[in-house]
N, C-alpha and C positions, 0 to 999 in steps of 0.2 A: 504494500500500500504506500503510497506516496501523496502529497499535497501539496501543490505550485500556487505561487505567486501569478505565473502567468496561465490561464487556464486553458489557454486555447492549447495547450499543446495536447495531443493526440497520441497513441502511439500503441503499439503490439509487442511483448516480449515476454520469455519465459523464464521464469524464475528468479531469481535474486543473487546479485553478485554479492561472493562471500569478502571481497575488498574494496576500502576507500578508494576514492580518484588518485590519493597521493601512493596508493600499494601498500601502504601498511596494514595488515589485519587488526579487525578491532573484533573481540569475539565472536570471530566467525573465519575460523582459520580450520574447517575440516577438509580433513583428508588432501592437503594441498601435496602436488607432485606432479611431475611433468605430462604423466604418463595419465593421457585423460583420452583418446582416440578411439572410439571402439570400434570391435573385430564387427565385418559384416553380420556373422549371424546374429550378434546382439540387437546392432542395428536393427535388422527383420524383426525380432520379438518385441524389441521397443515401437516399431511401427505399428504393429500387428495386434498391438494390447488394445484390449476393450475401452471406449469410450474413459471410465469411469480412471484408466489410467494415463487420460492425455488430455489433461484439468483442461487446459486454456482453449482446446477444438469444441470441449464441452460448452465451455460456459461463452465462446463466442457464437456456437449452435443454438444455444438456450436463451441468452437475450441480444446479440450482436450489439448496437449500440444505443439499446434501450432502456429506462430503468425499471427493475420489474418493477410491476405497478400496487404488487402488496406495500411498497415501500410509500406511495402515495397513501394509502389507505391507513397506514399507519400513524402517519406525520398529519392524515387528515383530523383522525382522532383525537391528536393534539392539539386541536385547533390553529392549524396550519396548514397551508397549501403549495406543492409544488407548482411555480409558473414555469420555470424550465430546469433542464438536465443537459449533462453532457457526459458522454463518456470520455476518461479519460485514460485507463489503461486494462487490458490482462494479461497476465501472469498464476499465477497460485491463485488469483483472485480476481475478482472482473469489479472497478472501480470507477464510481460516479460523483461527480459533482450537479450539486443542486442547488437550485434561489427559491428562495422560500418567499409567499407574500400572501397571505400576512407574515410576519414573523417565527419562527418559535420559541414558546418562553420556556428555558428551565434555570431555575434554582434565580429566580427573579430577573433575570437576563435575559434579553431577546436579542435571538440569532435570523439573519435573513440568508446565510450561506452555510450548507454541510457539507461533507462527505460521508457516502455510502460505500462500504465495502461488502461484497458477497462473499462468501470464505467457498472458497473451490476447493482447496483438498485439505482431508483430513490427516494426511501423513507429509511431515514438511521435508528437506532436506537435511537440517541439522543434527549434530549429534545427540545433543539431547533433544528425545522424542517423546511424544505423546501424542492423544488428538488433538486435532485443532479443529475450534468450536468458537462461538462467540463469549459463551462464558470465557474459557482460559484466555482470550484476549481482554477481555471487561477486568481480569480481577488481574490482569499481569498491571495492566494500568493502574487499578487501584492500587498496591503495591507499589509501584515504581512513586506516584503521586507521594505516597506515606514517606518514600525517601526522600524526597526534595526535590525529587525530576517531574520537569513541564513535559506535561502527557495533555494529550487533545481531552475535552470532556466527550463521555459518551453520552448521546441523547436517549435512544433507546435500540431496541436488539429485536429481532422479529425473524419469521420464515418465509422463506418465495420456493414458487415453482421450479423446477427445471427440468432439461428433459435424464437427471438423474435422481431425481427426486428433490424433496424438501433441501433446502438450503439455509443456513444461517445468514442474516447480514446483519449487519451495526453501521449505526448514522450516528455520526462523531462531527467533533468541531471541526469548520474548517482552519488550516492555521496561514495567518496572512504572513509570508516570509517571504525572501529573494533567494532560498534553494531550487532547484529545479534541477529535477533528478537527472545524471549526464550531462549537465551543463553547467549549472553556476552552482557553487558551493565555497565557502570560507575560504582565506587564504591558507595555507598551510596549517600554519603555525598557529594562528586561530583554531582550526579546526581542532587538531588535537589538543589544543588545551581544553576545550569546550567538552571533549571525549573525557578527559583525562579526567575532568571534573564529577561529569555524570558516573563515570566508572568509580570513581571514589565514595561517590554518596551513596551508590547500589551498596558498595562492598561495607560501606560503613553502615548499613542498615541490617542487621540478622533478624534472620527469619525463624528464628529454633523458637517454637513455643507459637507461632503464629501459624494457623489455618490458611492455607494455600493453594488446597486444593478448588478448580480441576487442573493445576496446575502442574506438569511433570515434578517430579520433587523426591532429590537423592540427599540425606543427610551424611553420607559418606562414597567416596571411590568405588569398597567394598561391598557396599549395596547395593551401586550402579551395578557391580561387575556381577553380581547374585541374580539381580533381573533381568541381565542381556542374557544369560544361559538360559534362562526358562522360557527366552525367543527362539532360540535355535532346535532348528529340526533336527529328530535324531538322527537323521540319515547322513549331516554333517559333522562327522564324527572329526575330522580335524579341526573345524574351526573349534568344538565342543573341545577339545584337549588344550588347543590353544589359549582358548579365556580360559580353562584350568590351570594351565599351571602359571599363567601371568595372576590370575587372582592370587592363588599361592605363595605368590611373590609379595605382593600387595599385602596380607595377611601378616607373612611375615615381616614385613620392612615395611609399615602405612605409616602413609604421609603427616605430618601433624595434622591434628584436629585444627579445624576450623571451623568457625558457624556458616551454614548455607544462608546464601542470599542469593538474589534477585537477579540474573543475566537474561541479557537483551539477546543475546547470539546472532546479531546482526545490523551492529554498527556501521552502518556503511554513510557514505556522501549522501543518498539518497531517504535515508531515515532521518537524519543529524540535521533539523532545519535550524537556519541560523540567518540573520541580518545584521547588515554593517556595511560603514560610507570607506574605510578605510584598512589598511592593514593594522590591527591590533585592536579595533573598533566592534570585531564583531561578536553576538553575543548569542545564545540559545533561546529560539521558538519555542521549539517541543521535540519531543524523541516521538518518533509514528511507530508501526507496524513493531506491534507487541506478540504477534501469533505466537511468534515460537519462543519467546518466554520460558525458563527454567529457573528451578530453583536445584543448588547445588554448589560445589565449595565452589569460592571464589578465584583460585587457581585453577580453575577446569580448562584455559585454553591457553595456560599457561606454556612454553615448547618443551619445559623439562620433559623428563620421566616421573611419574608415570603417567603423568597428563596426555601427551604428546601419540603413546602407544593408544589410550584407552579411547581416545577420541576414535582411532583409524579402527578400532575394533568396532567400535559401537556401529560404524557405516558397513560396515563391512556384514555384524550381524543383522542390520536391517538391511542389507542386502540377499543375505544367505532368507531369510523371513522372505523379501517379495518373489523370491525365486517358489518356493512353496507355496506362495498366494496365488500365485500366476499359475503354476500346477494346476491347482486347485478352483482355477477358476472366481476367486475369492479377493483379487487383489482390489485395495482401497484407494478411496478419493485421492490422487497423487499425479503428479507429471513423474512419469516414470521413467522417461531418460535422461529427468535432472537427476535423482537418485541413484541408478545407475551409475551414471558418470562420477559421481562419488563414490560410490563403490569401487568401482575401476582402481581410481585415485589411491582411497584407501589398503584396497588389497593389492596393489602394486607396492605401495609403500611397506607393508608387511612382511611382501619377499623380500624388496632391498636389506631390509634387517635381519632377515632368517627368520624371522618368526610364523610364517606361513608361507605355504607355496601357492604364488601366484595363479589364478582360475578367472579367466571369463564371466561374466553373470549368465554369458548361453551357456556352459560348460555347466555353472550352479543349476543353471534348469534342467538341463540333461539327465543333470545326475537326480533332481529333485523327479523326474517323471522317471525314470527306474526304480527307483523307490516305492513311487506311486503303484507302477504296474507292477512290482514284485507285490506288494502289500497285496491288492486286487487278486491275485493271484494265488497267495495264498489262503484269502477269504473262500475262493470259488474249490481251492481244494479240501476246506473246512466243513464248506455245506454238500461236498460228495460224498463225504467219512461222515458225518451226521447221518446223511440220505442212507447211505450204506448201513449205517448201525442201526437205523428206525425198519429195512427192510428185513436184519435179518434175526432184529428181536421181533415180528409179526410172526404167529403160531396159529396156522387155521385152523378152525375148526376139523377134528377129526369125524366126515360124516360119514365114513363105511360103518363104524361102530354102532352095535347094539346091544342094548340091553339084556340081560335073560337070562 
């Protein structure tokens, strides 16, 4: 999600860059490595996924550059009316600008300009993962707000049509700045201080003792590394050995304790709105696009160890997971060859250090429908030795015999 100053701008893109304009990572440094190319057949399966894993063909099929119209009917409710819309981007999300007239008033304040966001997929690219829903955006904001960071207000949260079903979206403030996402952003050196600051206030805000949820939410490494296992199909038996014996690791040598807070996981130029005449002048709008929100230690993207490993695992087993969903015909709201391509990243990264041997995600699917059809297989030889044992415990009746 993003919010301009100038609104006429238009535009089509998928997913969200995990770096600032200037190339530095600002939590959102997964799975980074050169090695991002994929093999044709991946290619083919990534084209070939179902609607529901190629968000943005979705949600430009579902409204194109309309706004669904539950969102009028909502803001009608409020006693307020849209006179016009415009679409202004998708990605993960299909994004609208609106003028409202009459106004609308919350919290004694009248607003005549929002932004609408529709949430298209519910699995993002990041390493820390959960759903994404309109709650876990509404409360990552309230949070962030509780730390001192300018977050848009939300107005309210509703459902629309699509041709996927029900959708979430949220109408949010809009913020009047001179960001505009790819093009104008902070000087340098502004920028990261602006970063450096909101990073500060997150980290200096703990979350231990505060309700968070629907919020992903790991109060240690070790726990993360306990619930990425219970992702993993059994039929990936080396990725399963490999977060074994790195947890082990971990267990044994864990990191100091810290209190979990608040991470944005997607710092970028495009989130960071900011205004200023000069260099050293400029200052913080609002931080946007809370989707993928976590709570978890504050060195999570840190490049040590074990940070550094446990990130490339976590892509890596949400990778090894979509290859199973995709088997199975089950796979969830995502753009699946942004995913993918982090997988790639991640499990390339893994070989370079010996820690796993490098595989494909068609390779993971390969081996995920052998699986499948051994399993099928052995079901179908279950229900012949059943059949078998029911025919040859039947005892007919003996009718030559008589009595006498």
């Amino acid at each position: 999600m993003f919010f301009f100053h100038d609104v006429s701008s238009t535009g089509s893109s998928s997913g969200s860059d995990a770096r600032s304009d200037d190339g530095e990572s600002h939590q959102s440094n997964d799975g980074e490595s050169h090695h991002s190319e994929l093999d044709q057949e991946t290619e083919d399966l990534c084209d070939d996924a179902p609607l529901c894993a190629r968000i943005g063909e979705a949600l430009d099929q579902s409204f194109g550059s309309s706004l669904p119209p539950e969102v009028a009917v909502l803001l009608s409710a409020r006693g307020s009316h849209v006179s016009s819309s415009r679409h202004l981007k998708t990605s993960f999300h299909a994004t609208f600008f609106v003028e409202m007239d009459p106004p609308l008033l919350d919290s004694g304040a009248s607003f005549c300009r929002a932004v609408v966001q529709v949430l298209g997929v519910e699995l993002g690219d990041k390493s820390l993962f959960g759903s994404v829903q309109a709650s876990t955006l509404t409360r990552s904001m309230e949070l962030a707000a509780m730390a001192g960071v300018r977050v848009p207000k939300v107005f309210a949260t509703g459902r629309c049509a699509s041709l996927l079903g029900p959708l979430d979206f949220v109408v949010e403030e809009f913020i009047d700045t001179q960001t505009v996402e790819d093009k104008v952003k902070a000087p340098k050196d502004d920028w990261q201080g602006i970063v450096r600051d909101v990073e500060s206030k997150l980290r200096g805000h703990s979350l231990t003792g505060v309700d968070v949820s629907p919020l992903p939410h790991f109060g240690s490494l070790s726990t993360f590394l306990q619930w990425l296992m219970t992702l993993v199909p059994l039929w990936d038996e080396s990725l399963i050995r490999c977060l074994e014996l790195f947890a082990e690791g971990v267990l044994l040598s864990p990191p100091p304790h810290l209190e979990p807070v608040l991470l944005h996981q997607d710092l970028n130029g495009g989130n960071v709105l900011c205004s200023g005449q000069a260099p050293g002048s400029w200052s913080l709008d609002a931080i946007i696009d809370w989707e993928s929100a976590a709570v978890a230690d504050p060195r999570w993207f840190n490049e040590e160890e074990p940070w550094h490993t446990a990130r490339a695992l976590a892509l890596v087993t949400k990778g090894s997971r979509l290859a199973e969903q995709f088997t199975r015909g089950k796979l969830p709201r995502c753009e699946l060859r942004e995913l993918v391509e982090c997988y790639e990243r991640a499990s390339w990264e893994l070989n370079q250090s010996g820690m796993l041997h490098y595989e494909t995600w068609a390779a993971r699917v390969g081996r995920a429908r052998s699986a499948a059809n051994s399993l099928l297989l052995q079901q179908q030889q279950q229900q012949q030795q059943q059949q078998q044992q029911q025919s040859w415990s039947f005892q007919p009746p003996d009718r030559g015999r008589t009595s006498g």
